[in-house]
N, C-alpha and C positions, 0 to 999 in steps of 0.2 A: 245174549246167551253165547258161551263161547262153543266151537266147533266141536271141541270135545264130548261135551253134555249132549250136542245135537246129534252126534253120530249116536253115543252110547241110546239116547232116545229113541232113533231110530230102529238100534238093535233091541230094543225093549220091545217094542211095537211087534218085532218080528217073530221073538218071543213068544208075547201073548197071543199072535195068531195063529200060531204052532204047537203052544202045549197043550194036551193032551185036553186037559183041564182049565185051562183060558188064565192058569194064572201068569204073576209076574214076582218071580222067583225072588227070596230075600238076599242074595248076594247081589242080582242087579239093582235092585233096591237100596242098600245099601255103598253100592258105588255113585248112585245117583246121588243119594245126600251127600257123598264128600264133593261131590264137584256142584255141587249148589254152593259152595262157598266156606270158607274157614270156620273151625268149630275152636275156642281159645277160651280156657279158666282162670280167674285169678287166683293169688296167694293163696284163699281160703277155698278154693276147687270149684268156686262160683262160675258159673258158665256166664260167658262177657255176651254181649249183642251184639254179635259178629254181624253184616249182612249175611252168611251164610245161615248163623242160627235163625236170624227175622225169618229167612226163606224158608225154613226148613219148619218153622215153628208157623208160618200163614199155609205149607203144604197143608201140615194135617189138621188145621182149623176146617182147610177148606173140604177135607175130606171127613169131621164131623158135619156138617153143614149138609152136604150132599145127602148123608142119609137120615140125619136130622125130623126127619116127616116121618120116620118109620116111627121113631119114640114117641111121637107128639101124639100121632095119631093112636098110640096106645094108651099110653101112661097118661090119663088124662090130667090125673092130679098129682104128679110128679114131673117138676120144671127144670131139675139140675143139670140137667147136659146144657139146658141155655144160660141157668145161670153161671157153669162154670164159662163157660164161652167169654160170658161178661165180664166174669173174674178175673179171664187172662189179661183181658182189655185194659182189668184197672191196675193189673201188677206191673202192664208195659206204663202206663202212665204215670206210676208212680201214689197209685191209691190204695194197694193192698200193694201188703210185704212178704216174702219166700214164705215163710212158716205159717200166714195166716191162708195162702194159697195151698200149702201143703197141707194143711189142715182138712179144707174143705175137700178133695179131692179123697182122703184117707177115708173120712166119714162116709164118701157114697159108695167105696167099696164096700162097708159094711151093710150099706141100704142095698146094695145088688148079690149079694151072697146072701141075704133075706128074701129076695124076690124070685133067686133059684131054687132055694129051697123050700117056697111053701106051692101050693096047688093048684094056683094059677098058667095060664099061657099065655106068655108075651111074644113070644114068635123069635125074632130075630132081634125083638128093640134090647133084649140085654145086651147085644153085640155095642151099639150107638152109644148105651152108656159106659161101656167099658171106652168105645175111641172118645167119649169126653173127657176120661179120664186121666188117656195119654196124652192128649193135645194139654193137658194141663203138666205131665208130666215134661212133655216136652217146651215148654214155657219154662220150669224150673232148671230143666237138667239139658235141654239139646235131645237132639237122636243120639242113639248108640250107633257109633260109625265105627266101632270095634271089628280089628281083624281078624271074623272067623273064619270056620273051616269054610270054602266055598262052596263042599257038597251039603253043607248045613240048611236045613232048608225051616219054613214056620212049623210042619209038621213034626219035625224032628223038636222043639222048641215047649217051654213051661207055658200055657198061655197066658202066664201073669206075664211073660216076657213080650207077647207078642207086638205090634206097632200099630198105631192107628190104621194104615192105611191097613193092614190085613185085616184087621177088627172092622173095617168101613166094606172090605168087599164080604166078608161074611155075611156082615146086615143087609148087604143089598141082594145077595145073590141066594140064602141058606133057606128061604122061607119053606116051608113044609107042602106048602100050596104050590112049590115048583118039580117036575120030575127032573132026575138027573140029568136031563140034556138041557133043561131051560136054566137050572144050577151053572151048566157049563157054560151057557150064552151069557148071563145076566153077569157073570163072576170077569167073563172077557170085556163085556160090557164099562164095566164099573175100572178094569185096570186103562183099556185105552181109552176113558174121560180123563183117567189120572195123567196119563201120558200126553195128552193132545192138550187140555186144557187147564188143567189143577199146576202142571209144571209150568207150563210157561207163565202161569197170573202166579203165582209164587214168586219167580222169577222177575217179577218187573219191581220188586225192591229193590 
């Protein structure tokens, strides 16, 4: 990992245990992905498999994964955050192709604007399935490592736009069964694993 990612890491950390709120702002976020490594498309705007993309694309694998157990242990008869997981698995291998991956990924939005809207409470697990959604997004397309405004923040943002890992600290930290201080702990929680752990196993591509 080179000295740069490590300092900016370190000023992440410092971040998180300073804001207000335990988060970890979308412009350092977004600096982090470009210094994971080169993001490059070919002729037809195809995102190539840069090491940077592998890393950037096992980040938010790893951050479905993490809260992974909130879905499961809800959704008893609904398996697709694992099976898109699997899907990515088989688009890197060469088993499934861009449009049949895009496919599946398009249909479960439809299945989760279903699940919002009828009577039920699923707690936090529509969050998990939305970060499976991205982590598939991000297998076809990369991060957006787009130059915004740097006061732009997720709240400012469409939450069709949001990123897995934001969508990963929501599910872990938003449950209704937390009061606002444990919201603030759980939500700091979930960003320095990301920082301490989820970066650096990304990084060993």
């Amino acid at each position: 990992m080179k000295d740069e990612l490590k300092d900016l890491l370190n000023k992440a950390k410092n971040e998180v245990n300073n804001h207000p709120k335990g988060q970890l702002i979308l412009p350092l976020r977004k600096k982090i992905y470009s210094l994971m490594g080169e993001h490059s498309e070919d002729s037809e705007g195809r995102v190539l498999r840069t090491d940077g993309y592998l890393r950037r694309l096992q980040l938010s694998v790893l951050c479905v994964n993490y809260v992974l157990p909130i879905w499961n242990n809800v959704m008893l008869d609904d398996n697709t955050p694992n099976t898109l997981l699997k899907s990515i698995n088989d688009y890197l291998s060469g088993d499934k192709d861009w449009d049949s991956l895009w496919e599946l990924q398009n249909d479960f939005w439809a299945v989760l604007d279903s699940y919002m809207c009828d009577d039920n409470d699923y707690g936090t697990s529509i969050y998990v399935g939305h970060c499976s959604i991205n982590a598939v997004m991000v297998a076809l397309n990369d991060e957006d490592l787009g130059e915004d405004d740097e006061n732009l923040l997720d709240e400012d943002l469409d939450p069709y736009t949001w990123d897995t890992a934001f969508y990963s600290s929501l599910a872990y930290s938003e449950s209704e069964q937390y009061d606002e201080k444990t919201k603030i702990l759980k939500k700091r929680e979930f960003w320095l694993w990301y920082l301490d752990k989820a970066i650096p196993k990304a990084m060993q591509i």
